[in-house]
N, C-alpha and C positions, 0 to 999 in steps of 0.2 A: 464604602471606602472611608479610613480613615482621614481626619486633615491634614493638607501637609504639616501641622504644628504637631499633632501627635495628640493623644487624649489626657486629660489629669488622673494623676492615680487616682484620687477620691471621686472620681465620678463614675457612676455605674458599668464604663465600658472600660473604663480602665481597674474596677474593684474584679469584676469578669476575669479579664485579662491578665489578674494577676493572679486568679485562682486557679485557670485554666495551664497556665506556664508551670506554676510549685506543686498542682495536681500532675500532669504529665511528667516532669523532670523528675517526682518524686515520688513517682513507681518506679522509674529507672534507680533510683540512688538507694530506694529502700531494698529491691532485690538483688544489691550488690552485697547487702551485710543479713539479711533475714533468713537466711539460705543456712546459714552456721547452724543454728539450733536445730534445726532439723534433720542435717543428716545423718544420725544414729540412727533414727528411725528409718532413712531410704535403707540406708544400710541394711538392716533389717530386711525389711520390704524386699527388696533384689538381692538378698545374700550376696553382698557385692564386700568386695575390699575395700581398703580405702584408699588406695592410692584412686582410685575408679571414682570415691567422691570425693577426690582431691578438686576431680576437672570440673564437677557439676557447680564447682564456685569460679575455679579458672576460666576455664571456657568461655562464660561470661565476661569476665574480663577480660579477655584476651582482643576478643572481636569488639566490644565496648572501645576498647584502647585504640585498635587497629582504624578504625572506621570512624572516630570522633570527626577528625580532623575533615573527612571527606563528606560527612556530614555537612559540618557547617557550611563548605563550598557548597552543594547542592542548596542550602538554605539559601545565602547570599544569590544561586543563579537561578531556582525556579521560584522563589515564591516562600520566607521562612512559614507564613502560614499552613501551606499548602503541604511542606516534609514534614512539618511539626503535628498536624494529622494523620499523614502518611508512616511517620514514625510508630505515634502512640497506638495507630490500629494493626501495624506489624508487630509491635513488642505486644499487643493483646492475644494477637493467633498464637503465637509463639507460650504465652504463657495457658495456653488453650492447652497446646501440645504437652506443655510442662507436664500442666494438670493431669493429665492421663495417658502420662508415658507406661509403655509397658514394660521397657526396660531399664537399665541402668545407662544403659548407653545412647538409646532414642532418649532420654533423658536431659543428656551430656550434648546428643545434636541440637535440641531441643532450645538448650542454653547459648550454645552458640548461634544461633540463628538471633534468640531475644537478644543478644545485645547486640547485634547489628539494628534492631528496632531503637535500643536504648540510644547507640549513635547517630539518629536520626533524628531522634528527637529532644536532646539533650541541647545539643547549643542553639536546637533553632527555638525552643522554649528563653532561653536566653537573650538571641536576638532579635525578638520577636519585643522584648519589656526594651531595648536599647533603641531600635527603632518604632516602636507605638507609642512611648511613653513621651511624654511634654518634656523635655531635656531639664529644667527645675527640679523634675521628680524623678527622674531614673537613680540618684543616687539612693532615696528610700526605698523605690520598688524593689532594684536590686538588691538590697539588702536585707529588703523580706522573703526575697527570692532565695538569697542564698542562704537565709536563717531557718527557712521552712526547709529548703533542702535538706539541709544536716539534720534538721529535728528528725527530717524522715529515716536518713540513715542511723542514724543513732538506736530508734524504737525500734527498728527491725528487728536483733534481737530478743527483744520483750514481744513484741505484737507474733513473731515467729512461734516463740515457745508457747504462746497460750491459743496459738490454732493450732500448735503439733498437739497439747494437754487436750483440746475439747475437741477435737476433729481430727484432723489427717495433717501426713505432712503436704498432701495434694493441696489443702487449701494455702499453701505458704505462696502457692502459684494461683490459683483461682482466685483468690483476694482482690488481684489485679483488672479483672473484667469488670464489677460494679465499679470503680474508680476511672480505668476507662470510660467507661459509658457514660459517665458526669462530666468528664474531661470533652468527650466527641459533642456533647447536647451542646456546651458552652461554644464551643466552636465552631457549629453551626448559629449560632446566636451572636456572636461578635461579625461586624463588618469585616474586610478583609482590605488589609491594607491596598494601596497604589500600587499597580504593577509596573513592575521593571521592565525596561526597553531595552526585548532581545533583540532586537534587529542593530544595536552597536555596539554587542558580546561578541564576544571570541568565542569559538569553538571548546567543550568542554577537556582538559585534558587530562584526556584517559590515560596516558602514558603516564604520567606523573600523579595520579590517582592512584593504578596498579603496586607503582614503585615504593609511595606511602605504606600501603596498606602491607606489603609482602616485609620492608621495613620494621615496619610494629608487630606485626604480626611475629618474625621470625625471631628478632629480641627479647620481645615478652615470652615467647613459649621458653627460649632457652634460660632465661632469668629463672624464670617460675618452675623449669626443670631444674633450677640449677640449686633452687630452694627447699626442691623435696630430697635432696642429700644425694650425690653423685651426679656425674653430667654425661645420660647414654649419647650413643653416634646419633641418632638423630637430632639429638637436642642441639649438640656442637655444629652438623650440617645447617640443623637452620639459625644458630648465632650467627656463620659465616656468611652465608645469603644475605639475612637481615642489615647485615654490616655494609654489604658487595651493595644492597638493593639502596637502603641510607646513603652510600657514595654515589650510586648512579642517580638517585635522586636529587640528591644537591647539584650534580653538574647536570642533569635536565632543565628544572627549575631556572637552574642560571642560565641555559641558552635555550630556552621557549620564546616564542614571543606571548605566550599565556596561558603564564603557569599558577597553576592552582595555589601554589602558596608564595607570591611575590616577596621575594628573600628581602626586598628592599623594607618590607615593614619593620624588621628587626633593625634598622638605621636607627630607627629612635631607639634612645638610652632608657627610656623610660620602658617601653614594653621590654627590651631585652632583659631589664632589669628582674621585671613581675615575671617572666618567664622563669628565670633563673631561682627564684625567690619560691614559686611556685611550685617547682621539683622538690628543693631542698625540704619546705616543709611539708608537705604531703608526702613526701615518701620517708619523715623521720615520724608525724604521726598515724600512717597506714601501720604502724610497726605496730604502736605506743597503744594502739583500738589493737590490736591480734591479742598481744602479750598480756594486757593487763588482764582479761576474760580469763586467759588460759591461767594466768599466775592465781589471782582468785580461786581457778576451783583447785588445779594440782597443788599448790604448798596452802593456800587457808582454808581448802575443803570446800569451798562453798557450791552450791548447784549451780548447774548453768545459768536458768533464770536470772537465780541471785545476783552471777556475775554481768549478768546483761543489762541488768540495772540500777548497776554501780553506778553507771555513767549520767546517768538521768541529769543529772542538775547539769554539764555539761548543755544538753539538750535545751532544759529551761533556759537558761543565760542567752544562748543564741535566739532562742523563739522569742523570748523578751527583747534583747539587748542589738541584734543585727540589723533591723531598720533603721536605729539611731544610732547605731557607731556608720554603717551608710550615708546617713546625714551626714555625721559630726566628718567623716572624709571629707564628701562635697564643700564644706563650710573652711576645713582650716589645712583640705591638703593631705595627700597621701602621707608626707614627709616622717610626719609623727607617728601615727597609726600603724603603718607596718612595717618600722621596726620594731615599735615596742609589743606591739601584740606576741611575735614569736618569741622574743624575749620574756616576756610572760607564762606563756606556753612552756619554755624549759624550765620555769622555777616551780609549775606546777609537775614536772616529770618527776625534777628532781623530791620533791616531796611524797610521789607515789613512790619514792621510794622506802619506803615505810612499813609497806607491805610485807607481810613473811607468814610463817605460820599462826600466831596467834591474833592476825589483823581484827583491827574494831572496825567497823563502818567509818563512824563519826571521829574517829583521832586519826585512824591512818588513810582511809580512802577520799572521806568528803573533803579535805583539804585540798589536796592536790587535785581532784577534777573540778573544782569551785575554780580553783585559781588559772588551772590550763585552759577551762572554758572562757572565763574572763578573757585572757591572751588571744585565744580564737576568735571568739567574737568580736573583738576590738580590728583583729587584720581581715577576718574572710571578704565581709563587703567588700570596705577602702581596695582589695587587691584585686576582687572581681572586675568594679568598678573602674582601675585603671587600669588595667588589662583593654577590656574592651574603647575606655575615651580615648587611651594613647594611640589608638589604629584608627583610621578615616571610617565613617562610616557605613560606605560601602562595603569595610570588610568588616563588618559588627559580626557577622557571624562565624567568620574567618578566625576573627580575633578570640571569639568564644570556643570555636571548635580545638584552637592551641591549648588556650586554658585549660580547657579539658581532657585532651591528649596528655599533656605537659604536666595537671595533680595526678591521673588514674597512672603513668608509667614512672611518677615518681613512687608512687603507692606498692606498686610491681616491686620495683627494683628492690625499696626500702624492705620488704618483705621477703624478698628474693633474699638477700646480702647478708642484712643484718645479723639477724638471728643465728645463722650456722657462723660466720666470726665470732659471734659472741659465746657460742658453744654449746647453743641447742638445736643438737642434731641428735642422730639415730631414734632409742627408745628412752631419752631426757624426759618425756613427762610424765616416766614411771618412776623417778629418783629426784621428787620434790627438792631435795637440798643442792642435788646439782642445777635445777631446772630454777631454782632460786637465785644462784651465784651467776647462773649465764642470764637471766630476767635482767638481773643489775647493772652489770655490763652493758648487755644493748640498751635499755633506757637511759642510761648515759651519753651512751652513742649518740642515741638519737636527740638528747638535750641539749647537745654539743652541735650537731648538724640543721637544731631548727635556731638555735640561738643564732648563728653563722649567718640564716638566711637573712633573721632581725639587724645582723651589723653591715649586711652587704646592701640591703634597701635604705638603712642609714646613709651610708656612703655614698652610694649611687642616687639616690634620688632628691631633687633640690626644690626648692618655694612649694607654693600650693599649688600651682600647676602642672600638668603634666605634658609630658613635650612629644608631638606627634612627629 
């Protein structure tokens, strides 16, 4: 067992500890984006339409988004260690299955199962670093946590296309077992925290579990139907559930005597804040990662590949720069950090916008992702970070599994929405110049919607501390 003080990052149980967390959470995050490049080739493979590998990306998402949240409670009620195993060795069977799906569709089941794996083991990797770590150091862990993170999602594209070029697209999913199996050794090797005392818990509420789940569930499908152009009767029936399930959920919650997501944490202005902050910009840069890959290859030609690793420096800056903008929170205070970070973030939107057919790397793309990474890096930590300190400890993982629900259905929606307002719908990415003109539009959109986030964390949020 660990101390009650917790371990230091720099000492061998906590350098472990934090390999073991950005290793697990980042097979989840990288086979949310790795999945893209490869499927021309399932397509292929299963002579499948693509409406069919629309889902084999959705799917995952869907149950990811839906299940975050109850995730975390489970972390918070048996043991984060203990789901955060349980996690990573469900999201490994799963990506077993992936590996050697026979169909298109065992495929697509295949995916929604892993992220119900992802959900499990996503925030409790999270609060796992908020409660192990020596409270001096959770602001760098975390921030190497969430900088490894994105590095992971980021490569996915690149590390995807060069297992689909020298192997299969099956390895996009096999990749994931030796990283498991590093991730489970470590885990057997680290002590395992102090156990919590079920004997003065409440009962788990499953009622208000169900109602979650049927909630996200039912919104994200109809979002994400509502994205691929038209909105069929099923799609509409389950918006209006999902809606019915969200109201029955808030009045449960409010009259439980214990309820999985005690409404009372949102009191503080401070987490309501990062929540709110949280949506707006992950679901304006869930767009800003779709469009830019797409715009690259349909109006500047470029191959896939290419477009997948446009973003690189992106990547660098956080795997550099996110432990010590973490610090630098810790030290002087959400206050500054995340506003300006999104605010940074759209001056780098606005200069991808630049982009068009005759794009150079280096004048029209390296600016702008140099500059929106910068703005990234500077808010991911600091928001992580006060997400989880503004909530009592107890709900470290609670607090995490929001966060996490709260970016991936911003991400949804942003994806959802965007794009068809902006006026890429039907067969757009056959008509570069229209596919151009609506590119411009929504990256606007969305530079407008994460600046917003940057003047409402200004607003709302005051001194260096943050208020529980």
């Amino acid at each position: 067992m660990t101390s009650p003080g917790g371990v230091r990052m720099a000492s061998p149980q906590g350098r472990l500890l934090l390999v073991m967390t950005i290793l697990g959470s980042g097979m989840a995050g990288i086979d949310a984006t790795i999945v893209n490049v490869a499927l021309p080739q399932i397509g292929r493979s299963f002579d499948s339409p693509f409406a069919t590998l629309q889902w084999v990306v959705t799917g995952y998402a869907l149950t990811l988004a839906a299940f975050i949240l109850l995730g975390g409670l489970l972390g918070d009620r048996l043991g984060r260690q203990r789901v955060f195993v349980l996690g990573v060795a469900w999201f490994t069977a799963a990506s077993l299955a992936c590996g050697f799906a026979p169909t298109a569709w065992t495929l697509v089941a295949a995916r929604v199962v892993q992220g119900v794996g992802g959900a499990l083991l996503t925030p409790a990797s999270l609060a796992l670093l908020q409660s192990m770590i020596v409270r001096e150091d959770r602001a760098r862990a975390i921030g190497a946590w969430a900088g490894l993170g994105g590095v992971a999602m980021a490569v996915g594209p690149f590390v995807g296309g060069w297992l689909v070029d020298v192997a299969s697209w099956r390895w996009v999913f096999l990749i994931n077992l030796p990283i498991a199996a590093v991730t489970l050794a470590i885990a057997a090797r680290l002590p395992r925290p102090a156990p919590t005392d079920r004997s003065q818990q409440a009962p788990l509420d499953v009622i208000g579990a169900g109602l979650g789940v049927v909630a996200l569930a039912g919104t994200t499908y109809a979002l994400t139907a509502a994205g691929e152009g038209g909105l069929p009767p099923f799609a509409v029936v389950a918006a209006v559930v999902g809606v019915v399930a969200a109201v029955a959920f808030v009045a449960h919650e409010h009259r439980t005597a214990a309820p999985m997501l005690p409404l009372g944490i949102f009191r503080s202005r401070t987490f309501s804040t990062v929540t709110v902050v949280t949506f707006l910009v992950y679901g304006g840069m869930g767009v800003v990662f779709l469009l830019l890959v797409v715009q690259l290859q349909v109006v500047a030609g470029w191959s896939p590949l290419a477009s997948g690793v446009a973003a690189l420096p992106t990547t660098l800056l956080m795997m550099v720069g996110s432990s010590r903008a973490g610090a630098l929170g810790e030290r002087i205070g959400p206050r500054l950090p995340m506003p300006v970070g999104p605010i940074v973030m759209a001056l780098g939107i606005v200069l991808l916008l630049r982009t068009g057919p005759t794009t150079d790397y280096v004048l029209d793309v390296l600016p702008g992702v140099v500059v929106f990474g910068l703005g990234l890096t500077l808010m991911v930590a600091p928001l992580t970070a006060t997400a989880l300190s503004s909530a009592p400890d107890e709900h470290a993982g609670l607090a995490s599994g929001i966060n996490n629900a709260v970016a991936r259905a911003g991400g949804l929606l942003g994806v959802a929405a965007v794009p068809p307002l902006a006026g890429l719908t039907g067969r757009v990415v056959e008509d570069p110049a229209a596919f151009d003109a609506g590119f411009r539009t929504a990256m606007l959109a969305c530079a407008v919607v994460i600046a917003g986030g940057g003047l409402l964390a200004g607003a709302a949020l005051r001194g260096r501390t943050v208020e529980r």
